[in-house]
Residue frames as a rotation matrix with the C-alpha (Angstrom) as fourth column:
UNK 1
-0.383 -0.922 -0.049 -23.08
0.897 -0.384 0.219 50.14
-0.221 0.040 0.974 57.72
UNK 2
0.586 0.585 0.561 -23.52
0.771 -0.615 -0.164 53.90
0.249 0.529 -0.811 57.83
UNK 3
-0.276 -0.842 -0.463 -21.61
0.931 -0.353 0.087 57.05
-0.237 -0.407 0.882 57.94
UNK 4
0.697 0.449 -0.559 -21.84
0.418 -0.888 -0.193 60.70
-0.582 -0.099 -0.807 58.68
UNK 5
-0.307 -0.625 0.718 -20.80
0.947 -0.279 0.162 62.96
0.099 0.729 0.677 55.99
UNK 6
0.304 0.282 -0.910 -20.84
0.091 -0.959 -0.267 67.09
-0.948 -0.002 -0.318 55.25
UNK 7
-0.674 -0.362 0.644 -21.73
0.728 -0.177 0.663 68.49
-0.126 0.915 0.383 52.85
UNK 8
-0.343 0.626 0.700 -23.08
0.410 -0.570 0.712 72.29
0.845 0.531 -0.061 52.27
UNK 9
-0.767 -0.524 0.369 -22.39
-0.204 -0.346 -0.916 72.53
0.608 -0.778 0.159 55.67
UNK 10
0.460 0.868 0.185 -24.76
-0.886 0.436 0.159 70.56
0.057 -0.237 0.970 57.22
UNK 11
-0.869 -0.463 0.175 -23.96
-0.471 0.882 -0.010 66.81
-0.149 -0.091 -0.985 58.53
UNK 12
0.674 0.738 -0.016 -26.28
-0.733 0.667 -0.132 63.38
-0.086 0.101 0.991 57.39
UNK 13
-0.824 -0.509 0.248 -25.75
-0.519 0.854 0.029 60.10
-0.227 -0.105 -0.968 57.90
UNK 14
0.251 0.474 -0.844 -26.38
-0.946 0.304 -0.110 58.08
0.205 0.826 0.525 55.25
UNK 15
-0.351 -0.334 0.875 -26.17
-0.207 0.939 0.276 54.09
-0.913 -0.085 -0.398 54.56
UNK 16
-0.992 -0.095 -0.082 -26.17
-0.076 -0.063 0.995 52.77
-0.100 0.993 0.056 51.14
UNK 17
-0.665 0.683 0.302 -29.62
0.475 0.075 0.877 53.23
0.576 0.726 -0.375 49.04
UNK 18
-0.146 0.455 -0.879 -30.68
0.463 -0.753 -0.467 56.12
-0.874 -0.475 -0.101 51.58
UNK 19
-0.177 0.155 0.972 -31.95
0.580 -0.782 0.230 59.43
0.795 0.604 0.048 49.31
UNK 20
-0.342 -0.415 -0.843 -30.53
0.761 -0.649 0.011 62.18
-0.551 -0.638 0.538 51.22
UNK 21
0.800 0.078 0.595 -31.93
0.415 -0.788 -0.455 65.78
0.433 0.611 -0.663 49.78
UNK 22
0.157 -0.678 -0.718 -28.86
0.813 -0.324 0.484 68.23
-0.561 -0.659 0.501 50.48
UNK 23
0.396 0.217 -0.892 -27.77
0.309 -0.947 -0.093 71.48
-0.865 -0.239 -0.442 49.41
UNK 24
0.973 0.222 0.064 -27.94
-0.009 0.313 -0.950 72.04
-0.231 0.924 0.306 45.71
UNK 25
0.109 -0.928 0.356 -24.55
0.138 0.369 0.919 70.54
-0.985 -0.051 0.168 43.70
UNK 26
0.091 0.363 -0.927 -23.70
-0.744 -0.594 -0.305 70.71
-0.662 0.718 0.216 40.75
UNK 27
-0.959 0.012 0.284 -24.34
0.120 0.922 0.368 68.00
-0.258 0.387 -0.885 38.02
UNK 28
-0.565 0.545 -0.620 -26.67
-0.738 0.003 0.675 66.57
0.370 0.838 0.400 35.95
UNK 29
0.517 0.600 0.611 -29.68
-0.642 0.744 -0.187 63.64
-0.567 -0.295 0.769 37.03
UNK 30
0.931 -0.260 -0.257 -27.75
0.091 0.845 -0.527 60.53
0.355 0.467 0.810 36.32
UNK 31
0.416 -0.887 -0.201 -24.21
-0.169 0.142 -0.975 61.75
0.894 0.440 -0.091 37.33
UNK 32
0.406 -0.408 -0.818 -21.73
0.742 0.669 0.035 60.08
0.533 -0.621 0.575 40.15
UNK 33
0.489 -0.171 0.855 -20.79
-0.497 -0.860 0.113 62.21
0.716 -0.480 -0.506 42.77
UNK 34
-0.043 -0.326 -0.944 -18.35
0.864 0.463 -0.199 61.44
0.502 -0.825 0.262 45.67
UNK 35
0.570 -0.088 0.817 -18.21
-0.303 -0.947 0.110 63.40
0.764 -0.310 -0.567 48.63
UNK 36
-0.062 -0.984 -0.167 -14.85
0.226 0.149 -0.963 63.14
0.972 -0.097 0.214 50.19
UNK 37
-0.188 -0.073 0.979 -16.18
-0.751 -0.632 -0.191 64.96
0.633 -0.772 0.064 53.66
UNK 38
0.268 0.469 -0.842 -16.59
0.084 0.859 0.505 61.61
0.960 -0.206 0.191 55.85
UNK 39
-0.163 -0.384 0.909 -16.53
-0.907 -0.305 -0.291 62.49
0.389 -0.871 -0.299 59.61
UNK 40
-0.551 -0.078 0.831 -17.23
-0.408 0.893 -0.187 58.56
-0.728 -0.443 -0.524 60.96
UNK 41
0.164 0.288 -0.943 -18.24
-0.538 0.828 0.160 55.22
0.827 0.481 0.291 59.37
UNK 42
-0.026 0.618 0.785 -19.84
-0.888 0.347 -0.302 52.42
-0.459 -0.705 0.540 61.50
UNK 43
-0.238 0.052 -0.970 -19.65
-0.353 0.926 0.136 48.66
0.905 0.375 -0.202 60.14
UNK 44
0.014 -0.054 -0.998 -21.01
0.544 0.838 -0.038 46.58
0.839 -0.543 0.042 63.21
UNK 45
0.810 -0.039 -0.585 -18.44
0.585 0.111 0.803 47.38
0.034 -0.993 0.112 65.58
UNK 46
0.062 -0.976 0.208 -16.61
0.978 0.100 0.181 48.76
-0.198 0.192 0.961 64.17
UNK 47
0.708 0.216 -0.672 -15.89
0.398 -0.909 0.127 52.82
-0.583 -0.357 -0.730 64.51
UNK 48
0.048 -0.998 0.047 -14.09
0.959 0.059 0.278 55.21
-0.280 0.032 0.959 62.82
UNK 49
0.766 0.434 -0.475 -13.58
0.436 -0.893 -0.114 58.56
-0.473 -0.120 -0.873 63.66
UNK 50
0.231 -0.971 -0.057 -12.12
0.898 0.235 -0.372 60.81
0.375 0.035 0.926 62.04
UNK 51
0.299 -0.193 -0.935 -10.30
0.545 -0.769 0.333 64.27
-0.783 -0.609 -0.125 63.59
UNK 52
-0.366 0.930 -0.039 -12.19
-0.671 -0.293 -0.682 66.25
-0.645 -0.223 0.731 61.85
UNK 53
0.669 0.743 0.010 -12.14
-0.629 0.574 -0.524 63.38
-0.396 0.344 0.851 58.79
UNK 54
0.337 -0.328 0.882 -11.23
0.122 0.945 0.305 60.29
-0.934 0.005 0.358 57.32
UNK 55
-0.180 -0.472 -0.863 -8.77
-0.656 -0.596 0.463 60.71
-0.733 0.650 -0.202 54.86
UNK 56
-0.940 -0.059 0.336 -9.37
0.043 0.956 0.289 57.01
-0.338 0.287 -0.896 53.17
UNK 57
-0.511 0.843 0.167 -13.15
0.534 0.464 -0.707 57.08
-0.673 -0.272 -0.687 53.32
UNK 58
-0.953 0.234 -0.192 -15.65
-0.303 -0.755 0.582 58.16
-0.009 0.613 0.790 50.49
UNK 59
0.198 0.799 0.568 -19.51
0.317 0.496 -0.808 57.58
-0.927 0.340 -0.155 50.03
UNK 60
-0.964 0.258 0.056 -20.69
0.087 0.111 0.990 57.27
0.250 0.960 -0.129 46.13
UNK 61
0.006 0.937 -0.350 -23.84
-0.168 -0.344 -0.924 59.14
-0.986 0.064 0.155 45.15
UNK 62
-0.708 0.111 0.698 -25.77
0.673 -0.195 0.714 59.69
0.216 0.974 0.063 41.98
UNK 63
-0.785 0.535 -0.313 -27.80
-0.382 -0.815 -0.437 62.52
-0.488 -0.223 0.844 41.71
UNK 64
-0.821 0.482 0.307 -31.66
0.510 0.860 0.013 61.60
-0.258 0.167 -0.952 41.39
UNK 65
0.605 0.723 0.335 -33.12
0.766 -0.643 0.005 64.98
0.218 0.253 -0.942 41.25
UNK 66
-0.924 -0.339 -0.178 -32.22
0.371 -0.908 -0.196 68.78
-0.095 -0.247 0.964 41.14
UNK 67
-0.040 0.999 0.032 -35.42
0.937 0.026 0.349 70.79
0.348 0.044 -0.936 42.42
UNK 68
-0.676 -0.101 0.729 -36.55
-0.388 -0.793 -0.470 73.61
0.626 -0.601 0.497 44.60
UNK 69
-0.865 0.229 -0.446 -38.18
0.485 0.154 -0.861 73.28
-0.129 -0.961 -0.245 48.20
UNK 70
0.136 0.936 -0.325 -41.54
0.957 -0.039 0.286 74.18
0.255 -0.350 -0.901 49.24
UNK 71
-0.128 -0.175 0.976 -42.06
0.417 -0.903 -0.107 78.35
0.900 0.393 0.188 49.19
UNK 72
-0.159 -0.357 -0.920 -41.24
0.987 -0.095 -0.133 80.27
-0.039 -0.929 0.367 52.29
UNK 73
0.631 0.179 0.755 -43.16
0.329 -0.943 -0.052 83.73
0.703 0.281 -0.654 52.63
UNK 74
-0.661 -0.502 -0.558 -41.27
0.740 -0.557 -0.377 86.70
-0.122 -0.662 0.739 54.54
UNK 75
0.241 0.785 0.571 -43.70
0.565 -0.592 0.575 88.90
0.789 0.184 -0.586 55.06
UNK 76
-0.709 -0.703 -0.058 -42.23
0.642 -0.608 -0.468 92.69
0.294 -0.368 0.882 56.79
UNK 77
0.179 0.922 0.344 -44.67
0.694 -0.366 0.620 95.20
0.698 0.128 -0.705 58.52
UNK 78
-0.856 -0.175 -0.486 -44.54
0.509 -0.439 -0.740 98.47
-0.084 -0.881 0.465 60.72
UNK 79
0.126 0.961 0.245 -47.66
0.952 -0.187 0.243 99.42
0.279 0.203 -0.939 62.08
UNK 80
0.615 0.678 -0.402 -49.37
0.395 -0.706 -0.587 102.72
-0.682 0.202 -0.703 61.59
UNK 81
-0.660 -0.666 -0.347 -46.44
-0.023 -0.444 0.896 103.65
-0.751 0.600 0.278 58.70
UNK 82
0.707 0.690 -0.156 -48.13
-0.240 0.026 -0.971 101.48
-0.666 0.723 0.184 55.84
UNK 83
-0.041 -0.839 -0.542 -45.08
-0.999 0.043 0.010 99.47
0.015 0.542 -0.840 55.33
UNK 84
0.696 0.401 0.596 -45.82
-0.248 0.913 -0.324 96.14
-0.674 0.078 0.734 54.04
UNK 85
-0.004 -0.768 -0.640 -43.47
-0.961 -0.173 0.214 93.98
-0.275 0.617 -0.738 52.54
UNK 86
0.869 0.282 0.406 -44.07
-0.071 0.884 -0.461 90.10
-0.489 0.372 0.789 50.87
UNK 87
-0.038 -0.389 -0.920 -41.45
-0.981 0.192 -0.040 87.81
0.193 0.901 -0.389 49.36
UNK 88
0.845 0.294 0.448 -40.99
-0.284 0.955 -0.089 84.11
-0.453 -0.052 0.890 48.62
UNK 89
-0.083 -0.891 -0.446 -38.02
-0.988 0.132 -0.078 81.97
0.129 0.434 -0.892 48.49
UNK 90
0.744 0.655 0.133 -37.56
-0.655 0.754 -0.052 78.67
-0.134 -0.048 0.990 47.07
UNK 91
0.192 -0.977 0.090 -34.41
-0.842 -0.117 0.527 76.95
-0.504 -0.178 -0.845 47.92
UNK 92
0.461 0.045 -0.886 -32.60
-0.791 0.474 -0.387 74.45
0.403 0.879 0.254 45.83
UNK 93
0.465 0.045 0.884 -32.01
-0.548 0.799 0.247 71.22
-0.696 -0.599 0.396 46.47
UNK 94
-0.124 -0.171 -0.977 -30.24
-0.559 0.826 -0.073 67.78
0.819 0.538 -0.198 44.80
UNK 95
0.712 0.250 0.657 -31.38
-0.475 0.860 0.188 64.61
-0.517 -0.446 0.731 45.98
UNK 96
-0.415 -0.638 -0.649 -28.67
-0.801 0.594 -0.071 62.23
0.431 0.490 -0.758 45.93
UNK 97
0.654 0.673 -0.345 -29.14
-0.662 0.730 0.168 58.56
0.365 0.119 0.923 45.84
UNK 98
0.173 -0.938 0.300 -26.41
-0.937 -0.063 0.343 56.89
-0.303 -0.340 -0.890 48.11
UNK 99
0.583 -0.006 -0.813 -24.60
-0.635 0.621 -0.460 53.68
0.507 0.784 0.358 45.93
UNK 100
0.550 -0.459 -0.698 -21.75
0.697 0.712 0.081 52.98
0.460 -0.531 0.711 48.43
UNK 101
0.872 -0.278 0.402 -19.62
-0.480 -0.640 0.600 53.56
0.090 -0.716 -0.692 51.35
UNK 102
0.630 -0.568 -0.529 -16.12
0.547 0.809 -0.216 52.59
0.551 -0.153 0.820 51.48
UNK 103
0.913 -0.391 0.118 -13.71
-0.272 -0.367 0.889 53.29
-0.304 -0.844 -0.442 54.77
């Protein structure tokens, strides 16, 4: 069983005891999260879409980490000015730990 969810704009499809990193939430390491966005769920043979979601359906998370990502230089230049520019950004993240899917 697995289903595609959004969240943070972005879709993932998860099945239970996946760890999914997604755009940072708020909460604490340890607390339950649901996310209510479920666009299909899969059992078997079973399908179910929904148009744009499923009004019934929820996964259960727990958050397992709140972090930042791996550093991303931008680095700006026009030659023969002597315009140099450097920065680094380190986006945040929560790893969630998926517990269950119900449809």
């Amino acid at each position: 069983m697995y289903a595609i969810v959004r969240t943070g704009g972005k879709q993932y499809q998860v099945a239970n005891g996946d760890r999914v990193r997604v755009e940072k939430l708020e909460g604490n390491v340890g607390d339950s999260v649901d996310l209510n966005d479920v666009l299909m769920v899969v059992d078997g043979e079973e399908v179910k879409i929904g148009q744009p979601v499923l009004g019934d359906a929820k996964v259960t998370a727990t958050i397992a980490e709140q972090g930042k990502g791996k550093k991303v230089i931008v680095f700006k230049k026009k030659r023969r000015k002597g315009y140099r520019l450097k920065k680094g950004h380190r986006q945040s993240y929560t790893a969630l730990k998926i517990e269950q899917i119900s449809a």
